[in-house]
N, C-alpha and C positions, 0 to 999 in steps of 0.2 A: 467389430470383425477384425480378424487378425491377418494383417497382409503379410505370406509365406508363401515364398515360390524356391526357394532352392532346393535341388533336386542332387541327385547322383552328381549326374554328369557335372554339374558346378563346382562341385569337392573333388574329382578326378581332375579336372582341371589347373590342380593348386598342389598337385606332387612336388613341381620345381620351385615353386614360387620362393620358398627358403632362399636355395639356392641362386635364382636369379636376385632376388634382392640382394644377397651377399657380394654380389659380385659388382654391383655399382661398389663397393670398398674393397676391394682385394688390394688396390695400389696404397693404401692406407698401413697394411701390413708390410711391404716391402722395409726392409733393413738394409746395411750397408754390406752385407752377406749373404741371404736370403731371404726369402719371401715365406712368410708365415702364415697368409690367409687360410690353406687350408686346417691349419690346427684352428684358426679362430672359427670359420665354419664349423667343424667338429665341436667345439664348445659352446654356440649359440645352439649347436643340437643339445649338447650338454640342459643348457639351462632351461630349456622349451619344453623338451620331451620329458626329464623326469620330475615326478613329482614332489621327490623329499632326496635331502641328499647328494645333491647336486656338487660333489668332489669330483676330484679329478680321476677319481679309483672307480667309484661309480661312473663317469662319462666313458673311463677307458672299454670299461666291462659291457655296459650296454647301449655306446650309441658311437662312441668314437672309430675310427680307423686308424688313429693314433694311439700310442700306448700312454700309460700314468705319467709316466718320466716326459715324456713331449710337451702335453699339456699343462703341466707342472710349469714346463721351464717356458711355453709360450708365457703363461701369465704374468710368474714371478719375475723371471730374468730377460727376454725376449727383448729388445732395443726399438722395437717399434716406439710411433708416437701415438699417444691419443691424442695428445691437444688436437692435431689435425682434424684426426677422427670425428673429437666434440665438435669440431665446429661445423663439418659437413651435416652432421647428425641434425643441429640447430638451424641449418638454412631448411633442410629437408623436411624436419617437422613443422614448420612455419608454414612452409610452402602448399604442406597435407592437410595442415588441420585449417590456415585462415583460408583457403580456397574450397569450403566445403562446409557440407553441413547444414546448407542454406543460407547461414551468415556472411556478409559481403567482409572482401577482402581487406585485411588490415583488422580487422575483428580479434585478434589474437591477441592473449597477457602474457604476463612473466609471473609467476607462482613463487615466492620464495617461502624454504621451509630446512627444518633440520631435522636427522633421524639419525637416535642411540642404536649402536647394536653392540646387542654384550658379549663379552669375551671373558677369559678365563688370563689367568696368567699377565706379566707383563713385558714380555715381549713386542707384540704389536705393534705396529706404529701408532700412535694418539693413543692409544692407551693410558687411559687414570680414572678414576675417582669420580665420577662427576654425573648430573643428570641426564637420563636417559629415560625416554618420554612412553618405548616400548613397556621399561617395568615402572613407570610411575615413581622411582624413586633413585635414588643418590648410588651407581655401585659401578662396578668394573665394566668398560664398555670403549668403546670406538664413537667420536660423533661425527657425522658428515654434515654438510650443509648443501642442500639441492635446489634446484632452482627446474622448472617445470613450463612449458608453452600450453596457455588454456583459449581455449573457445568456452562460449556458457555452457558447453554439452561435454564436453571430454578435454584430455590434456595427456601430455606423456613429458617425460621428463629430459633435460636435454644437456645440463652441467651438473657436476659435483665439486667442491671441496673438500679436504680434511682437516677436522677443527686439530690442529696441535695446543696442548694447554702449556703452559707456560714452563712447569716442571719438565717439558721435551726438552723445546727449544733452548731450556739454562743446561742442557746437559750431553756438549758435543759428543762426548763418546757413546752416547744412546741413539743420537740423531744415522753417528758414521754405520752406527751397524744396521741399521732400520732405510739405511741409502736416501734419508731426505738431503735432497741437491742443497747447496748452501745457500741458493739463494731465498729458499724458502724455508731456512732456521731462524727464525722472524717471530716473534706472537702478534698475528689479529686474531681479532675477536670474531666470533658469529657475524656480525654485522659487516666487519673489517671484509670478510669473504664473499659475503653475497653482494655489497656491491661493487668488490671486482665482479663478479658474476655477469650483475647485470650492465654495470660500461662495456664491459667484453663484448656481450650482445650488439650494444649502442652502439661500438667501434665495428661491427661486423655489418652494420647496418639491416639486421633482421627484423622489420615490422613489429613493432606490439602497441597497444594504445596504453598501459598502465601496469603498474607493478604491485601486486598483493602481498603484505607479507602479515603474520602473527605480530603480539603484542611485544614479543622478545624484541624484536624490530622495530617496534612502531613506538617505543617508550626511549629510545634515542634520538632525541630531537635532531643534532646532529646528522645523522643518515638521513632526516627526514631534508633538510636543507642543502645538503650534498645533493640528494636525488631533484631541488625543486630549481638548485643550480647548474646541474647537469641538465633539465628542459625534461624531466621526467616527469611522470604525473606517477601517483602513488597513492594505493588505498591501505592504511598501517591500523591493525588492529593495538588499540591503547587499553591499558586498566581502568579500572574503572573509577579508581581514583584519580584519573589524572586532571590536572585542571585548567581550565582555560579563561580568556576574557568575552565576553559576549558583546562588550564595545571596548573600543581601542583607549585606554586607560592615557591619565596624562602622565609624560616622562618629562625627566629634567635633571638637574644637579640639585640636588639638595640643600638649603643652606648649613652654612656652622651652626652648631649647636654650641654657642658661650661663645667667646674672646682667644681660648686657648683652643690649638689641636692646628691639624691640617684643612685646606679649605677641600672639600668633599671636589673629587674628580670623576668618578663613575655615576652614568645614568643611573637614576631609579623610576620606582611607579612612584607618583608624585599622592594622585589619585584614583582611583579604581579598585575593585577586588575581585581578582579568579573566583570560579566558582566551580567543583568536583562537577564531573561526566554524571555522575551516579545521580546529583541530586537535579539534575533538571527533568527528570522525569514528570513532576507533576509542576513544572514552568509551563508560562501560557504560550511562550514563541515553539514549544516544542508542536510541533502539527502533525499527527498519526495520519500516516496512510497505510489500509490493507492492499497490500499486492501479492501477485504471485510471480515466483521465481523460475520455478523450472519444473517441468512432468521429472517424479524419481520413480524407480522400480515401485514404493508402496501407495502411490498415487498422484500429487501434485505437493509443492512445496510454499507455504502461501506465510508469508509475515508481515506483522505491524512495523512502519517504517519510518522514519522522522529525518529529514536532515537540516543542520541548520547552520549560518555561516559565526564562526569563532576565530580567536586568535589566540594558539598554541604556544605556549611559555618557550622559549629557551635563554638558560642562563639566567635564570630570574626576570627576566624583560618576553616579552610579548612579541613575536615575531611579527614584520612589519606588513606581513601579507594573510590574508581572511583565507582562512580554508572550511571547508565541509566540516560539520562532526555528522558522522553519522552513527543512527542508532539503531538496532534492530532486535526485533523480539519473533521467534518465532510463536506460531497459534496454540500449542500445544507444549510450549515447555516454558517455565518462570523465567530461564537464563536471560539475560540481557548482553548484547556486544556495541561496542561502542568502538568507530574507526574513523582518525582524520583523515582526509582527502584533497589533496589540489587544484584535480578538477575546476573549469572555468565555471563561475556563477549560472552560465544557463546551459546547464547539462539537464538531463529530461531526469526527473527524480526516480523513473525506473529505471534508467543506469546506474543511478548511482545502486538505486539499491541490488541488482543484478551483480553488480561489480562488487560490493561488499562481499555476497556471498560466494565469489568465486575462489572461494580459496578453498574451498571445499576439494578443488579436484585436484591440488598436489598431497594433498590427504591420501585421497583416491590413489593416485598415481604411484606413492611411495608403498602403500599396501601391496598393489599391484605386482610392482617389481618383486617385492619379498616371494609373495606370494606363489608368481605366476616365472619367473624368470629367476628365482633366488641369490636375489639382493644383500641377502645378512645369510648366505650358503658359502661359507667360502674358506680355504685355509692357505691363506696368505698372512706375512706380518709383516713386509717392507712397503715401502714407499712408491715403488713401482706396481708391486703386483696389487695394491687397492686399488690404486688409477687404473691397471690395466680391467679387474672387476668391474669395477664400477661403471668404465663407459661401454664393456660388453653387455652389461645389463643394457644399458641406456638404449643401444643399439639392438638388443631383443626384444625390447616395450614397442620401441619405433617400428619391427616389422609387425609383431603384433597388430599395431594399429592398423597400419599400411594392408594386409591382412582382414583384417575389420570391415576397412570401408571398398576393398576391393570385393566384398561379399553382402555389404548394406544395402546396396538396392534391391537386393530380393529377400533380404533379412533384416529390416529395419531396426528388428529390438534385438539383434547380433552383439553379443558383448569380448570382450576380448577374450575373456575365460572361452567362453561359445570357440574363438577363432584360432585359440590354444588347443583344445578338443578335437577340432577337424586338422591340424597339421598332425595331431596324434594318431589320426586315422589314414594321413595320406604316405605318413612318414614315420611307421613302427619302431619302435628297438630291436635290437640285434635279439634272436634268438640261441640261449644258451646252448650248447654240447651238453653230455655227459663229461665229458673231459675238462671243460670250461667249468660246469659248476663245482665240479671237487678241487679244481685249483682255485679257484675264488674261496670257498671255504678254508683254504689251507693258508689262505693269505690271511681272513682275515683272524683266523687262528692265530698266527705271526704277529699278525698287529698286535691283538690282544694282552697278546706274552709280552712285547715289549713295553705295552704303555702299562702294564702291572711292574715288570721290571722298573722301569723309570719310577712310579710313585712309589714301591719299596725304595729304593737306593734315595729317593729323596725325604722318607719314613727314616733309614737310618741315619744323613743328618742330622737331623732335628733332634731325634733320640739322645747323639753324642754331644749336643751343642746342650742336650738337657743332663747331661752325666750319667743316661739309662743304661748304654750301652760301651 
């Protein structure tokens, strides 16, 4: 039986709610000139209400009370801060998501993950070459790297970085037009960002019990050590090659080999030998348990589960501390994943295995934003106006949710999409003129002309650079 109680009157009641959520941040917008909250309100309408196209031409036409040019220059050039912004964002989701749900407080993770969006041209800021997870292959794209707050049921996303690849950062006159600050003309890596990410949090002192991140992550021993000395606990998905020791191997100095040379200075493994994640499958110490994970929209989520205690190479030597390998199979599909973990020896093995799978929801989370909030909608190329994008999205997911659960108890299987739907119904778009739709068409007439313009004159170019013309 399906429990459904909300009615009219409960969606009448949620006209303002946009708006008052907004308004716990308006002083987040103030500048050393003015106050820009109401362009940011006008653009979290922007991103909520339409459903494709989420430009600042589009937000002007049907949902803003600002024009193109406002909007525009809130994102790109505007002097507000986000940093501020992210971090209010991150107390607030913490607050929403581990106080609810049923799961007692402190219940909440850290999600880390990265997402490609492609782009045209090289302008862009992070702009290059390189993998992006959207088209499955190697092309022109932007990557960010996100970091997400989960419960075992939902998650919303709470920081961003921008990957810069190395060919930026070697090349000041790209950096100075694209306005990255100096201090951040630097190369880290993927890794290098997510855990500034995650100390950020730690230093903010925002609750989580554990940090999940993919194998891109989890195959850097390093990070993994970083996190276990920072007092982090961490669930890292590894390859499936990767190898570990099942008992703690003997080390030592090795003797000389003959009368001549140097006498050997650096540890080795004296005796012992790693053994690949992959092949202990049919090992006796591996111990299958069926469990279930989570009710999903197509019924229940139920996998074969193993965990067992190992020690994780780094540097050619065995790390002095026994962690988890965990290993998991779901019922229904041959893949196999394989994840170290920290966690103290008598953690209940349905944690662990609950915690394996929870990375599932910055998956979720990062769709979401695209999707619901347009994430990868945007025509920005500096350095500002991504940051400024990016935590307005963050900041659209989070009323969303907020949203969500202020409508759960009489709508339990309420989903965010669901609570997207009802602010579309409490809070329409603007209704076009006669006069309104023939100057929109006259624009984007104008547009057209000149982005034809633009690729002729960059057609003739190429032509004379080839002697055609």
């Amino acid at each position: 039986m399906i429990y459904y109680e909300l009615n009219i009157r409960d969606i009448q009641e949620h006209v303002n709610t946009l708006a008052q959520f907004h308004g716990k941040y308006r002083d987040f917008f103030d500048t050393s000139t003015r106050c820009v909250a109401d362009h940011s309100l006008d653009y979290m309408k922007g991103q909520l209400l339409l459903d494709s196209r989420r430009n600042m031409s589009c937000m002007a036409i049907h949902i803003a009370d600002k024009d193109e040019q406002s909007l525009s220059h809130f994102i790109s050039n505007s002097p507000w801060r986000d940093e501020p912004l992210i971090e209010a964002i991150g107390r607030d989701a913490a607050q929403l998501l581990s106080g609810g749900g049923g799961y007692p407080q402190g219940a909440g993770a850290l999600i880390l993950d990265e997402s490609g969006i492609p782009k045209q041209g090289n302008e862009s800021v992070g702009v290059a070459r390189q993998y992006c997870g959207v088209l499955g292959k190697v092309d022109n794209c932007q990557v960010g790297v996100f970091l997400a707050y989960s419960t075992p049921t939902e998650a919303t996303l709470i920081d961003r970085r921008l990957y810069l690849p190395a060919e930026w950062v070697n090349d000041p006159d790209r950096c100075e037009r694209a306005g990255i600050p100096l201090e951040e003309r630097k190369f880290r890596t993927k890794a290098q960002l997510g855990l500034e990410m995650i100390l950020k949090v730690k230093e903010r002192e925002i609750p989580f019990e554990f940090v999940g991140m993919d194998a891109h992550y989890g195959e850097q021993p390093w990070l993994l050590t970083q996190l276990e000395e920072s007092g982090v606990v961490y669930v890292a998905d590894i390859p499936c090659d990767t190898r570990a020791y099942l008992e703690y191997p003997e080390i030592g100095i090795p003797e000389r080999n003959g009368a001549r040379g140097r006498f050997p200075a650096r540890p080795k493994v004296l005796q012992g030998e790693p053994v690949e994640v992959r092949k202990l499958l049919s090992f006796e110490q591996v111990v299958w348990h069926t469990l279930k994970i989570r009710n999903t929209q197509r019924g229940e989520l139920w996998i074969r589960f193993a965990a067992l205690r190992v020690w994780r190479i780094e540097d050619e030597l065995p790390h002095p501390k026994a962690v988890w390998l965990l290993i998991r199979q779901e019922l229904d599909s041959p893949e196999t994943k394989f994840s170290f973990c920290n966690a103290p020896e008598t953690i209940p093995i349905e944690t662990l295995a609950e915690w394996q799978s929870r990375r599932y929801w910055v998956e979720r989370s990062l769709q979401d934003a695209k999707g619901l909030a347009g994430m990868d909608e945007y025509q920005v190329t500096g350095w500002r106006g991504w940051h400024h994008h990016m935590t307005m999205v963050i900041l659209a997911m989070l009323f969303l949710l907020y949203l969500k659960r202020q409508l759960a108890p009489k709508a339990p299987m309420l989903t965010l999409q669901d609570a997207q739907e009802i602010l579309k119904v409490v809070m329409p778009k603007k209704e076009l003129s006669f006069e309104e739709a023939v100057e929109l068409i006259r624009k984007k007439h104008l547009n057209r002309f000149r982005a034809r313009n633009s690729s002729l004159q960059k057609q003739q170019i190429l032509l004379k650079s080839h002697g055609i013309v």
